[in-house]
TORKOL-4160 file (C-alpha; in steps of 0.2 Angstrom, whole numbers, padded with zeros to 4 digits, m for minus):
180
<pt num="1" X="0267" Y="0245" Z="m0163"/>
<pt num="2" X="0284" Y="0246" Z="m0154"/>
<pt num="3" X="0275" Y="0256" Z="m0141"/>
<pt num="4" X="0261" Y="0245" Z="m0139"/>
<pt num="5" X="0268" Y="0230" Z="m0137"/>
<pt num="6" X="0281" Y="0238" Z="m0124"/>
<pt num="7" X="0265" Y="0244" Z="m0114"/>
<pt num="8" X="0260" Y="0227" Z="m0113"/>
<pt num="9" X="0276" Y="0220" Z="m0108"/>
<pt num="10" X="0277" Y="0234" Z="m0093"/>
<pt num="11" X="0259" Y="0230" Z="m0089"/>
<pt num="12" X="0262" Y="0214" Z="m0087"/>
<pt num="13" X="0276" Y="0216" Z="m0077"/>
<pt num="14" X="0266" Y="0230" Z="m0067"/>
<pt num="15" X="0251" Y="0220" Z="m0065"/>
<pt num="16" X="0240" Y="0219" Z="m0047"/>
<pt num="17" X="0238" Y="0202" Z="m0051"/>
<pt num="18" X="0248" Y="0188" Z="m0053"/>
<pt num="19" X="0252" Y="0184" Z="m0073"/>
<pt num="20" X="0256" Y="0165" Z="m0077"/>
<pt num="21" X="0261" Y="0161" Z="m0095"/>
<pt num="22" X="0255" Y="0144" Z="m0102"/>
<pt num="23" X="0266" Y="0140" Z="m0116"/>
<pt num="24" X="0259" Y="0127" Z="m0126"/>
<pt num="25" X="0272" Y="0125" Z="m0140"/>
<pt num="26" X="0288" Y="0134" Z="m0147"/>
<pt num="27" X="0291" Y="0153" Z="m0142"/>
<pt num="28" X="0303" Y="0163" Z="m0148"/>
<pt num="29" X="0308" Y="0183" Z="m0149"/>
<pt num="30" X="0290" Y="0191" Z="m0145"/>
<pt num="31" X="0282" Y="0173" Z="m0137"/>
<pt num="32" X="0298" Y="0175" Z="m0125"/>
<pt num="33" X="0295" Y="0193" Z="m0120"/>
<pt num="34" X="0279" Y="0190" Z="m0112"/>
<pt num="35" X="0282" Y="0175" Z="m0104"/>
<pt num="36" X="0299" Y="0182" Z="m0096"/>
<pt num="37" X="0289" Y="0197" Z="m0088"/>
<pt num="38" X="0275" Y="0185" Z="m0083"/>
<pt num="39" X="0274" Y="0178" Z="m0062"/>
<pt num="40" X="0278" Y="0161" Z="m0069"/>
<pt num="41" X="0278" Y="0153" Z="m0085"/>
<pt num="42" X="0273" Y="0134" Z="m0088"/>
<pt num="43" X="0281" Y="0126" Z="m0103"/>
<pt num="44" X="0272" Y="0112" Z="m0113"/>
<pt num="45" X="0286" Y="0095" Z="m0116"/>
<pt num="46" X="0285" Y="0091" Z="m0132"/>
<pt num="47" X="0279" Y="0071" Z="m0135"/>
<pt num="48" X="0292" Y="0069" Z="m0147"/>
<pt num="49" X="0308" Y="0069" Z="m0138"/>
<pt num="50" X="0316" Y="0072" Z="m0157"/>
<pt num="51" X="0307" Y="0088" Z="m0158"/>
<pt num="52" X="0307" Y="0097" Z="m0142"/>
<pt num="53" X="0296" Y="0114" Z="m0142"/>
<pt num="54" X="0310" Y="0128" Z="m0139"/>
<pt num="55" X="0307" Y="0144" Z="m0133"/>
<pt num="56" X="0323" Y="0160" Z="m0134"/>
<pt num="57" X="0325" Y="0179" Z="m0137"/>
<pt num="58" X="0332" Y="0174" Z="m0155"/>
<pt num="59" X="0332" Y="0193" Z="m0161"/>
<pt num="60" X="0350" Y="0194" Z="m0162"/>
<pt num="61" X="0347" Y="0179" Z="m0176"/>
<pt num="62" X="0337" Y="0191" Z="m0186"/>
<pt num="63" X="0348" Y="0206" Z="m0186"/>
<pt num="64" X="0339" Y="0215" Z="m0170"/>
<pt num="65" X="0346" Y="0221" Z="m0154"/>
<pt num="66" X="0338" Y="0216" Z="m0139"/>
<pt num="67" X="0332" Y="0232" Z="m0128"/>
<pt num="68" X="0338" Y="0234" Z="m0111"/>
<pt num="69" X="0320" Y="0230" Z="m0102"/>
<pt num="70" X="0319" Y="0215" Z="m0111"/>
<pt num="71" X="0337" Y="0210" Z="m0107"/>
<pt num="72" X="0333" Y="0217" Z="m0086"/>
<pt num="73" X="0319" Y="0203" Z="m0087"/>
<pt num="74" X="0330" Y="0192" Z="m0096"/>
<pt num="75" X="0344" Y="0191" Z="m0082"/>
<pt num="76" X="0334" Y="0191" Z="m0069"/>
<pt num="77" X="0327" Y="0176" Z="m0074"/>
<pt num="78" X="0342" Y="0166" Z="m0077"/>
<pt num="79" X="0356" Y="0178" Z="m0070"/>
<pt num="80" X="0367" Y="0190" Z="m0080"/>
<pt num="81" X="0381" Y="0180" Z="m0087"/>
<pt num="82" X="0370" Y="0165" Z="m0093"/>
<pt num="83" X="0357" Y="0181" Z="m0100"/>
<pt num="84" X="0371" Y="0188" Z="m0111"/>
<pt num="85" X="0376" Y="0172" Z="m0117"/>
<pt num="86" X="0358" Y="0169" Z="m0122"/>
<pt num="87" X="0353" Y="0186" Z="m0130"/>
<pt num="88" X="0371" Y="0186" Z="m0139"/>
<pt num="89" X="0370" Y="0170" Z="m0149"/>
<pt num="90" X="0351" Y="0173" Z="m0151"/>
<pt num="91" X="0348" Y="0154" Z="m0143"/>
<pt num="92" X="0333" Y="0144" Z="m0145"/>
<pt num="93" X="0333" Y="0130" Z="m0129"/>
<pt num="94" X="0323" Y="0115" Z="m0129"/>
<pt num="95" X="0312" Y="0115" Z="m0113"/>
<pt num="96" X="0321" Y="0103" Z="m0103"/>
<pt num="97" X="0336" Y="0115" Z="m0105"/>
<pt num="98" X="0325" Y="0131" Z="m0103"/>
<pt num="99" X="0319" Y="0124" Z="m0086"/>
<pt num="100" X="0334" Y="0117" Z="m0081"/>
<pt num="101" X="0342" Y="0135" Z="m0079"/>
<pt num="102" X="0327" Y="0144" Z="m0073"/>
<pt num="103" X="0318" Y="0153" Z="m0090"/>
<pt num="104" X="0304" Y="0142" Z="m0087"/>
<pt num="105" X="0295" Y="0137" Z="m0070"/>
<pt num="106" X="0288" Y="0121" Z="m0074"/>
<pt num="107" X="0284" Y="0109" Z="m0088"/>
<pt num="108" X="0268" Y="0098" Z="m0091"/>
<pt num="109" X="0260" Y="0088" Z="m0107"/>
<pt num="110" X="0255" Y="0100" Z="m0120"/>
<pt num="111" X="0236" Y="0094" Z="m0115"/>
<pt num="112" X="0240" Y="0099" Z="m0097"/>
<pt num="113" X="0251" Y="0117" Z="m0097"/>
<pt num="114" X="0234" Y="0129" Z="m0097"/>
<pt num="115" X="0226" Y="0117" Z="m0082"/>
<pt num="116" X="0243" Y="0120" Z="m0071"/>
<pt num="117" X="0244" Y="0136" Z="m0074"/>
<pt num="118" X="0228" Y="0138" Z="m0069"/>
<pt num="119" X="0230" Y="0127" Z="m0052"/>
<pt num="120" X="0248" Y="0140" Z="m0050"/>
<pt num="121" X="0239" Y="0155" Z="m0050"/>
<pt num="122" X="0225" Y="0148" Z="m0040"/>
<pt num="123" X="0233" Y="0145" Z="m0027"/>
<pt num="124" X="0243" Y="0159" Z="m0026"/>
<pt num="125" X="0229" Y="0171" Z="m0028"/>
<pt num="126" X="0220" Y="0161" Z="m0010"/>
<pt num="127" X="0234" Y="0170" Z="m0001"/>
<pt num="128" X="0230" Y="0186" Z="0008"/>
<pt num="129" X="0229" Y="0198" Z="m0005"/>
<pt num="130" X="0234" Y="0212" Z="0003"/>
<pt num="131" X="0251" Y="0205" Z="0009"/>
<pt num="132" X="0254" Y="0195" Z="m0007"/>
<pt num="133" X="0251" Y="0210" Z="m0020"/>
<pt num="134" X="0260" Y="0223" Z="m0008"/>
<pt num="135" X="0276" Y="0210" Z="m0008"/>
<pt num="136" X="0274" Y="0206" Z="m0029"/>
<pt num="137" X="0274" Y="0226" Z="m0030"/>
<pt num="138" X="0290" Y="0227" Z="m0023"/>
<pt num="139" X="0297" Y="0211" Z="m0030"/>
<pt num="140" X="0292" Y="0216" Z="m0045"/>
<pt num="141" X="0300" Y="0235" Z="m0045"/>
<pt num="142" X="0314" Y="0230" Z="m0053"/>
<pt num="143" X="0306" Y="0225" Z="m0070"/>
<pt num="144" X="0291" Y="0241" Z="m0068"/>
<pt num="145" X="0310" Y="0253" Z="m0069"/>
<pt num="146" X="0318" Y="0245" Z="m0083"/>
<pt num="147" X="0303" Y="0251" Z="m0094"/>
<pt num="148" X="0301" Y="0268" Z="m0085"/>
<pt num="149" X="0318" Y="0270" Z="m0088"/>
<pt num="150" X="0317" Y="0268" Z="m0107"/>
<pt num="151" X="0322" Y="0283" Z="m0116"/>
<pt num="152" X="0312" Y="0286" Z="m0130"/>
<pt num="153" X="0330" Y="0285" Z="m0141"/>
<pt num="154" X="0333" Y="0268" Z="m0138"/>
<pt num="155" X="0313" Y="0263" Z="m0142"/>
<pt num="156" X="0317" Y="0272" Z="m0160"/>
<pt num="157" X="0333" Y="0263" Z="m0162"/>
<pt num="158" X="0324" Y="0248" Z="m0160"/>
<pt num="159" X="0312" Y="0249" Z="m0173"/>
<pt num="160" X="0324" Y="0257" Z="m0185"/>
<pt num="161" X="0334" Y="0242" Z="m0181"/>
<pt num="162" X="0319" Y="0230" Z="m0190"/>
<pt num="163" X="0321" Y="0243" Z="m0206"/>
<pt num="164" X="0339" Y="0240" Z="m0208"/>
<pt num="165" X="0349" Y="0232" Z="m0221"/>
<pt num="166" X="0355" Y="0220" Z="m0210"/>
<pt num="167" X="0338" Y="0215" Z="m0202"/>
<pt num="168" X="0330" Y="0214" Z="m0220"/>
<pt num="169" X="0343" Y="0203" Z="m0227"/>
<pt num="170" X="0344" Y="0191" Z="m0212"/>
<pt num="171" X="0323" Y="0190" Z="m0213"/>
<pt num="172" X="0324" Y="0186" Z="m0230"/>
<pt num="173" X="0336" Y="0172" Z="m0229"/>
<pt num="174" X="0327" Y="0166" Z="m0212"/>
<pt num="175" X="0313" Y="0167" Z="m0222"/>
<pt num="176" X="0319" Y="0157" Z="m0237"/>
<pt num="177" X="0328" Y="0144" Z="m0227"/>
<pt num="178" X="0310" Y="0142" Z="m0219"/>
<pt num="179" X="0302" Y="0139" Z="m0235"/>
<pt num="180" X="0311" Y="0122" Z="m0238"/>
């Protein structure tokens, strides 16, 4: 599963078209992932200012570590100092927080994200093709060699990490806490 859901993440971030994430509600850990290797990523604003949507790689929260593609695409999102703190303490931001330091794009009503990604990617896919794919291919190059890089070590280390006794203790209390 850990394979697959790498593939996808590396495809994404491959793509020879433009990928825009429309984020309608919260998203941590796996939610997180694909946005971060997405073009650009639209965040819905919660309409309760007391419960903001909130989006995070919380896997550090849940006993995991967070693999070196996923950090690549983290830092060059919002840099590598502000990335580390993030991925240490496992944080969940509100989106005003998350677009204020660059992890999301845009914000919009939750009844408007999937219309504004739509109009993002529209208008970016009315550009010259050519020139517009050749210069996202070598944007993007970066992000395509954290995940040709992986060794297949670090891959099994991961999912050994979600066996752990750590992990399945931390789960299990999420899980109770989650319960109430």
């Amino acid at each position: 599963m850990w394979q697959e859901y790498s593939g996808l993440c590396r495809a994404i971030a491959a793509s020879s078209i433009p990928v825009v994430a429309a984020i309608t509600g919260h998203s941590p850990a796996g939610g997180a992932v694909i946005a971060t290797f997405c073009d650009y990523r639209v965040m819905a604003r919660s309409g309760d200012p007391a419960k903001p949507f909130r989006i995070g790689l919380n896997e550090t929260q849940v006993g995991l570590v967070v693999p070196p593609e996923i950090q690549t695409g983290l830092r060059r999102l919002v840099g590598a100092y502000r990335a580390e703190r993030l991925m240490v303490a496992g944080a969940m931001l509100d989106s005003d927080e998350a677009l204020r330091i660059g992890f999301v794009d845009e914000l919009a009503a939750p009844e408007g994200v999937v219309a504004r990604a739509l109009e993002w990617l529209q208008a970016l896919l009315a550009l010259p093709p050519r020139a517009m794919s050749g210069t996202r291919a070598i944007a993007r190059a970066d992000l395509v060699a954290a995940f040709d890089s992986m060794r297949a070590p670090d891959s099994e280390e991961f999912v050994r990490g979600w066996f752990s006794d750590e992990s399945r203790a931390t789960l299990k209390a999420v899980l109770a806490k989650l319960k109430k």
